[in-house]
C-alpha positions, 0 to 999 in steps of 0.5 A: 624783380618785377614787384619790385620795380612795380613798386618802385613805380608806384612809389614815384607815381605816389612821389610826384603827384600833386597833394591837396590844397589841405595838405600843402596848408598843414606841411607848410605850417609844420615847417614853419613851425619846426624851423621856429622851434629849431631856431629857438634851440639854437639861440644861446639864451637863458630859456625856462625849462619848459622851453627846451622840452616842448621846442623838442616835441614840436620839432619832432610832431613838425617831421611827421606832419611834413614827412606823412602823405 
């Protein structure tokens, strides 16, 4: 149990520190892009078929670049 909590301590400390400047420039462009790439899903248009597929993966790659620390 108290691994545990001293994970989840970490965890927190790791959770609420602040990132560098570099890393909030690369989060900051992946969600700008994901939400680009999402909109670009959602509007009802007439696309390529390219267009879907790589909106897609740029949506995907924007969630690992915003979830990885």
């Amino acid at each position: 149990m108290e691994k545990l909590a001293s994970l989840v301590n970490l965890l927190i400390k790791r959770w609420t520190s602040s990132s560098p400047k570099t890393y909030q420039v690369i989060t900051n462009v992946a969600i700008g892009t994901g939400i680009a790439a999402t909109i670009i899903t959602l509007i009802p248009l007439s696309y390529p078929v390219w267009v879907l597929p790589t909106a897609a993966f740029a949506i995907a790659l924007s969630a690992k670049f915003t979830v990885e620390k």
